[in-house]
C-alpha positions as semicolon CSV with decimal commas, in nm:
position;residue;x (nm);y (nm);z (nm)
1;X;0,000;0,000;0,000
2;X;0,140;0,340;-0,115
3;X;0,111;0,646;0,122
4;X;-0,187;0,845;0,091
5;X;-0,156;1,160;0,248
6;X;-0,527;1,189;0,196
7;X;-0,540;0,912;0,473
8;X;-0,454;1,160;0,735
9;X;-0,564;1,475;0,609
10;X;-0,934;1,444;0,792
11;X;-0,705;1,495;1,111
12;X;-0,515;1,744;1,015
13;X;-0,823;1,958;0,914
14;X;-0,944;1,965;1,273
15;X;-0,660;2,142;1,342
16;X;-0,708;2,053;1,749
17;X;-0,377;2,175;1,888
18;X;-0,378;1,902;2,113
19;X;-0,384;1,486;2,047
20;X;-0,744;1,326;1,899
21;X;-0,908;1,244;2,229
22;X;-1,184;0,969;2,191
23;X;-1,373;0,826;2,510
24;X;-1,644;0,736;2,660
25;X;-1,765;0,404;2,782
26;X;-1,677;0,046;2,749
27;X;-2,059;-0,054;2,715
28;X;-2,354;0,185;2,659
29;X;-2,560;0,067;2,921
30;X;-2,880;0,320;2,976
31;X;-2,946;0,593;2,817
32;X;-2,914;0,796;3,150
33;X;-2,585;0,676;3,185
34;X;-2,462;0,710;2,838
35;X;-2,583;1,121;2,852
36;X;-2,440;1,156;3,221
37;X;-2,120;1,056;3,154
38;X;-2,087;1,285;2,783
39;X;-2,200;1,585;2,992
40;X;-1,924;1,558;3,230
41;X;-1,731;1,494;2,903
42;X;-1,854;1,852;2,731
43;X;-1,633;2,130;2,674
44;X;-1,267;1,907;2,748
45;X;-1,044;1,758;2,481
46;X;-1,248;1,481;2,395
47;X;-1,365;1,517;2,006
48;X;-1,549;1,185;1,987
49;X;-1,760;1,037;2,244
50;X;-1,758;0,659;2,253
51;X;-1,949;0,401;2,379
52;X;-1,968;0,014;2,233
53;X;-2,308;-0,074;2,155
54;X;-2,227;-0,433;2,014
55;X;-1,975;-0,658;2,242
56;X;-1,849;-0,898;2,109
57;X;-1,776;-1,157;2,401
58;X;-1,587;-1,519;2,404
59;X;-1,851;-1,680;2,532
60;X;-2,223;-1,650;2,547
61;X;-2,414;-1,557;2,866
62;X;-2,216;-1,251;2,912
63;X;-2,332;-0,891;2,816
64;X;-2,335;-0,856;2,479
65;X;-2,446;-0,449;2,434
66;X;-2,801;-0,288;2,415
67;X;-2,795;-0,327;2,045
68;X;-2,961;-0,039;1,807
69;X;-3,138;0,117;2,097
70;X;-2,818;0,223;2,189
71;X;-2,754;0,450;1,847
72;X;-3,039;0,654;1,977
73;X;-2,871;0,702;2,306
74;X;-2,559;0,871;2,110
75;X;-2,748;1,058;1,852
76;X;-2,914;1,196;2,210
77;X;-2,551;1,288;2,260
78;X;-2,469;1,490;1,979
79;X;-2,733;1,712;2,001
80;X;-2,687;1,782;2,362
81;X;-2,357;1,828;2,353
82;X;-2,223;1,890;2,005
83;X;-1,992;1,582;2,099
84;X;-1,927;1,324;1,777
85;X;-2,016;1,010;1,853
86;X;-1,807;0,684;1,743
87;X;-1,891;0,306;1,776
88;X;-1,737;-0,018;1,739
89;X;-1,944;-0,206;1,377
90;X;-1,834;-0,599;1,331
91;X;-2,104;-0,664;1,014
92;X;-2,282;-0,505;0,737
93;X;-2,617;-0,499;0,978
94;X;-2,409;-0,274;1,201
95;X;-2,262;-0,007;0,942
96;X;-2,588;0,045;0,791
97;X;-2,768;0,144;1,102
98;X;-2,470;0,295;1,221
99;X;-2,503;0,495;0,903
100;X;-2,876;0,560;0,929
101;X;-2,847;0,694;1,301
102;X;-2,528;0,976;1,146
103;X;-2,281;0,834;1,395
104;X;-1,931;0,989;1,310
105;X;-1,651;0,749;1,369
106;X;-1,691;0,351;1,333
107;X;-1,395;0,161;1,440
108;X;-1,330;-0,211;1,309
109;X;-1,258;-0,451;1,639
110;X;-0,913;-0,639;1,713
111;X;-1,170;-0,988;1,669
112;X;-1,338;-0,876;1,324
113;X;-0,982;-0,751;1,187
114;X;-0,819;-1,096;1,227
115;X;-1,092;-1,220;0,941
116;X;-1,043;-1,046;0,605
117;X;-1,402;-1,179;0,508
118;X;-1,530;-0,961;0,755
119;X;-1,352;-0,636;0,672
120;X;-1,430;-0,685;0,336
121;X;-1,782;-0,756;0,462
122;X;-1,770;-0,416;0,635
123;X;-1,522;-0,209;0,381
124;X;-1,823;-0,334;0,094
125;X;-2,128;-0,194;0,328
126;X;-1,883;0,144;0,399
127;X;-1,793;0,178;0,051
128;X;-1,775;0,593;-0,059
129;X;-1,853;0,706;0,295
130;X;-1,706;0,989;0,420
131;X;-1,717;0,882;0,773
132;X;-1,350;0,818;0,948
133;X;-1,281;0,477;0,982
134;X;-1,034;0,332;1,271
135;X;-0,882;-0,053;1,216
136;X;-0,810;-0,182;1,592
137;X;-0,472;-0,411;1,555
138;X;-0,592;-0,767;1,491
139;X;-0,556;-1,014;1,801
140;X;-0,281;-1,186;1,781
141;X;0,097;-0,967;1,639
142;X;0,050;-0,944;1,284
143;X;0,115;-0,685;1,097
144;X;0,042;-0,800;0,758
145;X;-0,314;-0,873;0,871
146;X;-0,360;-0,563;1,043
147;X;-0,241;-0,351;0,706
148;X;-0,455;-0,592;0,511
149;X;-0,781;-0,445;0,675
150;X;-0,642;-0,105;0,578
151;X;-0,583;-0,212;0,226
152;X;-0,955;-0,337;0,171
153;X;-1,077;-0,004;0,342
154;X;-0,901;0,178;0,170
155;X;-0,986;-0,011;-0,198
156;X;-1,349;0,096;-0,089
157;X;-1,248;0,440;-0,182
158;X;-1,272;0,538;0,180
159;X;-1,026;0,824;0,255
160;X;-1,066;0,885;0,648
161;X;-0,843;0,602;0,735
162;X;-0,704;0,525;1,053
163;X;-0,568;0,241;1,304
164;X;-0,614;0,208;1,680
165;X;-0,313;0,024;1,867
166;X;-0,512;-0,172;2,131
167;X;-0,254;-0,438;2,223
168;X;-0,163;-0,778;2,133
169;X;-0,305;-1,118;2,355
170;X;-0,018;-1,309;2,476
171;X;-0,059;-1,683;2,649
172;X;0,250;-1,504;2,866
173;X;0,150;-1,371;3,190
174;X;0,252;-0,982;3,156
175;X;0,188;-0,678;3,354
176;X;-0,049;-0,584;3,073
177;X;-0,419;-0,722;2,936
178;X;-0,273;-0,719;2,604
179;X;0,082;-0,685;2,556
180;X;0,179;-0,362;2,350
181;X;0,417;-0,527;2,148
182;X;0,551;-0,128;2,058
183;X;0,798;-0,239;1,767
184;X;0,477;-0,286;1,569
185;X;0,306;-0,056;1,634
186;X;0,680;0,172;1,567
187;X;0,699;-0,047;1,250
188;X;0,386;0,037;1,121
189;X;0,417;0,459;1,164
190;X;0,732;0,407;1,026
191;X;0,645;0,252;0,673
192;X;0,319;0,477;0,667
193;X;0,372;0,806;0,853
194;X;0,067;0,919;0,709
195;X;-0,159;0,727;0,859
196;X;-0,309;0,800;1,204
197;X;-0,217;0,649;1,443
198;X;-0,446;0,639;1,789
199;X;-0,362;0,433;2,111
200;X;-0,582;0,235;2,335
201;X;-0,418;0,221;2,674
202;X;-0,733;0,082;2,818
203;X;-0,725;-0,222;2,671
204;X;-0,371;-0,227;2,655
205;X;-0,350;-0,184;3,078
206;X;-0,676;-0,359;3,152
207;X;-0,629;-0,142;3,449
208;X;-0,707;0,268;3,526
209;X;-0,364;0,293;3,722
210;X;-0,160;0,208;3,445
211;X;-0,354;0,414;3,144
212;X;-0,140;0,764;3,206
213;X;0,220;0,586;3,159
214;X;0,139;0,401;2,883
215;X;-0,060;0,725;2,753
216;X;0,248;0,921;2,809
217;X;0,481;0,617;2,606
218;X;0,206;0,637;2,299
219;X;0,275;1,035;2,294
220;X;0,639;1,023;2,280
221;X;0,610;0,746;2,001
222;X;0,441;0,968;1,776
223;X;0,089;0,848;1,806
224;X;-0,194;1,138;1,703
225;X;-0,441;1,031;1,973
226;X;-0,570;0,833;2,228
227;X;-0,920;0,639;2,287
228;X;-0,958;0,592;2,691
229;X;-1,282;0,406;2,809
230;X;-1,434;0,632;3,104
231;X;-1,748;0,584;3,350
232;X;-1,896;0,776;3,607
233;X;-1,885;0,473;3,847
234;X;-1,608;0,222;3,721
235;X;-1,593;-0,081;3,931
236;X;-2,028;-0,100;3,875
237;X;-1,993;-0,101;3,461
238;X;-2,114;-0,395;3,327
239;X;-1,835;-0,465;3,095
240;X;-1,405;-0,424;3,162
241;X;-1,451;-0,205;3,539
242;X;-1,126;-0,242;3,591
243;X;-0,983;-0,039;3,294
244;X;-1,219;0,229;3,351
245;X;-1,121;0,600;3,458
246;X;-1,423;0,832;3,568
247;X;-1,454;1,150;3,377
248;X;-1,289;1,395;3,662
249;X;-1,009;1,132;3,609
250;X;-0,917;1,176;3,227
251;X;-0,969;1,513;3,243
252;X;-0,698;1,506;3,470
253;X;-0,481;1,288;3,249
254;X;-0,525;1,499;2,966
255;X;-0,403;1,811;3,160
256;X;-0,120;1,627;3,311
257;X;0,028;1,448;2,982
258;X;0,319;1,622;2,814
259;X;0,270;1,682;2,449
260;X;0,573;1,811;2,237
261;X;0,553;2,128;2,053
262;X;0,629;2,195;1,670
263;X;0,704;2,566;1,657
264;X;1,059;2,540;1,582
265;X;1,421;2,386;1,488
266;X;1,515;2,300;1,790
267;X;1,227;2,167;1,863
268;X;1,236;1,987;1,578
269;X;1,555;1,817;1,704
270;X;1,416;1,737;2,041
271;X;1,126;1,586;1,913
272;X;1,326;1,302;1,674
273;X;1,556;1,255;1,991
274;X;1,297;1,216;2,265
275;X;1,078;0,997;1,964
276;X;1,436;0,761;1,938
277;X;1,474;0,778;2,315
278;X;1,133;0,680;2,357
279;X;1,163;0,335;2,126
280;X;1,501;0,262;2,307
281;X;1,291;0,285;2,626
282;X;1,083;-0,015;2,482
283;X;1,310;-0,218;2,363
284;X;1,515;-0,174;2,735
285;X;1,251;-0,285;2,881
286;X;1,127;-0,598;2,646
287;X;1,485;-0,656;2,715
288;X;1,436;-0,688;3,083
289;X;1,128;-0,902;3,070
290;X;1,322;-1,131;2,810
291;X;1,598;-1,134;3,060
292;X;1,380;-1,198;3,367
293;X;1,215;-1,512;3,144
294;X;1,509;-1,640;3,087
295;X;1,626;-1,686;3,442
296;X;1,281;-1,840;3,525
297;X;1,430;-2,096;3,284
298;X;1,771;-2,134;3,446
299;X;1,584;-2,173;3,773
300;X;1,428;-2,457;3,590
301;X;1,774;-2,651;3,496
302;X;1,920;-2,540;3,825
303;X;1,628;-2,761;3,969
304;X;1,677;-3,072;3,740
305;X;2,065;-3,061;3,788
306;X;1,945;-3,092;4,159
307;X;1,733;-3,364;4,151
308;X;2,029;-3,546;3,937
309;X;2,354;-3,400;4,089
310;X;2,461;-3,257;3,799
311;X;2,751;-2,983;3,839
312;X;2,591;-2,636;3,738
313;X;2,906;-2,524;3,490
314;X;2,856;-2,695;3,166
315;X;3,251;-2,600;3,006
316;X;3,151;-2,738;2,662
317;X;2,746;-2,606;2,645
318;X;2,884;-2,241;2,773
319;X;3,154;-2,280;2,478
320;X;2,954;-2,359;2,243
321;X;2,666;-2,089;2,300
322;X;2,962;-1,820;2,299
323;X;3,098;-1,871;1,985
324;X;2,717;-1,904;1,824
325;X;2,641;-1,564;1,968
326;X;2,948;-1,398;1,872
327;X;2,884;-1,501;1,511
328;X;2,526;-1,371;1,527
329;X;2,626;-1,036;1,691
330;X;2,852;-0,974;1,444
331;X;2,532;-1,000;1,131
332;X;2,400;-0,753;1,362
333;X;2,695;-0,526;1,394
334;X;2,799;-0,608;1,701
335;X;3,119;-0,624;1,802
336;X;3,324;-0,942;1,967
337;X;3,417;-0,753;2,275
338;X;3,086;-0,669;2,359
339;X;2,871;-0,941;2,278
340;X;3,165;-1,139;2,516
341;X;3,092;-0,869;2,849
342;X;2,701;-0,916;2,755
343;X;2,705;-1,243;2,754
344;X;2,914;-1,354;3,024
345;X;2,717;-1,107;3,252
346;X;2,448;-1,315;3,170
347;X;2,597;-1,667;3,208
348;X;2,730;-1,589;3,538
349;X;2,365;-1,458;3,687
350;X;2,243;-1,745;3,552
351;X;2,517;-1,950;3,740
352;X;2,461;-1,752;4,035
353;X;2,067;-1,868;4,005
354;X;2,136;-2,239;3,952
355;X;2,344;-2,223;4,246
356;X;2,127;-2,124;4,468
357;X;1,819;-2,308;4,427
358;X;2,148;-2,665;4,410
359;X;2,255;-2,507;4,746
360;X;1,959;-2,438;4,932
């Protein structure tokens, strides 16, 4: 796919001085709720005012959204508050009444992205519309699937193209719901910088305490906006509590995140250092949690050389793994002296762990 600076250009025209806000709740779940929460949401940052009226869930007997009645609700919204309204569609039932009821923004789920016979399902009943289209990243880390979606969309002839970074499910247990996975994320902005880019740290976290940090890592990565799922009483919504912020909250993350300025050269320069900073950041710390795994798994052999007697210095395994990675640090330009220091630093914690748990 070619860059289409026409992709991008519905966000530029709102010229909002500040990153696309979108939020509002997980579930619309009465229509008293649904206006209480968008009031308290009136006159802030937030240009589109969310709520999912279909929910998809993995298995039945769970809430599953108020269904059309819901599209009223928001259209309620707009003309009390002049907020736009966006919703999650997963068919070709729910663009067209999505459609019929004028909401502005429909976003394509991380479940319906992972089947291209539902995008195209959904980029056939869109086709021509001038309504902005988000593409959530598909479930599971893959990128070609996720630009796929985009590629259908955008064969549609729909212009107002953009992609929400929601987080990646792992079978890992991680601090996060759904793993960020940044590098794709990094990779995608970086092969189309003119598509926009929006960050969902709510279903990233999976919980409110961690939505500012990773809001504030999104921001310094480039990304033109953020969609944040807010209620006025969290831990009572009938559908993800636990990543929900109330209103007074996000109002106070929005005034408290630091957004870099474009006004000049030197700004210029700060902003492609903090944005390289900022990736090195991930990758530090995905090199942590790699490290951290794979001490679990010396603990693991320091346990089985236990239970057999087994000395914990293996002279000929150790040998052997240094000379591999000193060949494949030097495809990767790294040099001999320091993929030696790295790696011994690394062989002797994991000594130090295998002697412990033989010792104790």
């Amino acid at each position: 796919m070619e860059n289409k600076k026409e992709m991008r250009a519905w966000l530029d025209n709102m010229k909002l001085g500040h990153p696309l806000v979108i939020a509002g709740p997980c579930s619309a779940e009465t229509e008293e709720q649904v206006l209480n929460i968008a009031h308290q949401l009136k006159g802030t940052d937030v240009s589109y005012y969310r709520a999912g009226i279909w929910k998809p869930r993995t298995r039945p007997g769970n809430f599953e959204g108020v269904g059309a009645l819901g599209l009223k609700w928001l259209q309620k919204v707009k003309a009390e508050t002049g907020l736009k309204t966006a919703t999650e569609v997963a068919n070709r039932n729910h663009v067209e009444l999505a459609l019929e009821h004028d909401i502005d923004l429909l976003w394509i789920g991380a479940r319906s992205t992972v089947s291209p016979f539902i995008v195209q399902e959904i980029a056939d009943a869109l086709k021509g519309t001038d309504k902005i289209v988000l593409v959530k990243n598909p479930v599971n880390p893959d990128l070609p699937l996720w630009l796929g979606a985009i590629e259908r969309l955008y064969a549609s002839d729909i212009k107002k193209l953009g992609v929400i970074h929601r987080g990646f499910s792992t079978y890992e247990k991680t601090k996060y719901r759904n793993n960020p996975e940044w590098q794709l994320a990094i990779e995608l902005q970086t092969k189309f910088p003119d598509l926009p880019l929006i960050n969902d740290p709510s279903h990233i976290t999976g919980k409110r305490d961690m939505i500012f940090d990773v809001s504030q890592t999104a921001l310094d990565l480039n990304f033109d906006g953020l969609m944040i799922e807010t209620h006025f009483d969290p831990d009572n919504a009938w559908s993800d509590a636990a990543q929900q912020v109330t209103p007074k909250t996000l109002i106070q993350i929005m005034q408290d995140l630091r957004v870099r300025k474009e006004t000049d050269a030197e700004t210029e320069y700060s902003n492609s250092l903090n944005n390289l900073r900022a990736q090195i950041d991930v990758l530090d710390n995905q090199l942590i949690e790699l490290l951290g795994k794979r001490m679990k798994i010396s603990d693991g052999i320091g346990q089985l050389k236990r239970q057999k007697n087994v000395a914990v210095l293996q002279t000929k395994r150790w040998n052997e793994i240094l000379g591999k990675m000193v060949l494949e640090g030097e495809e990767k330009g790294l040099s001999e002296e320091f993929i030696l220091k790295m790696f011994k630093a690394i062989h002797q914690e994991s000594i130090n762990h295998q002697e412990k748990i033989i010792n104790s």
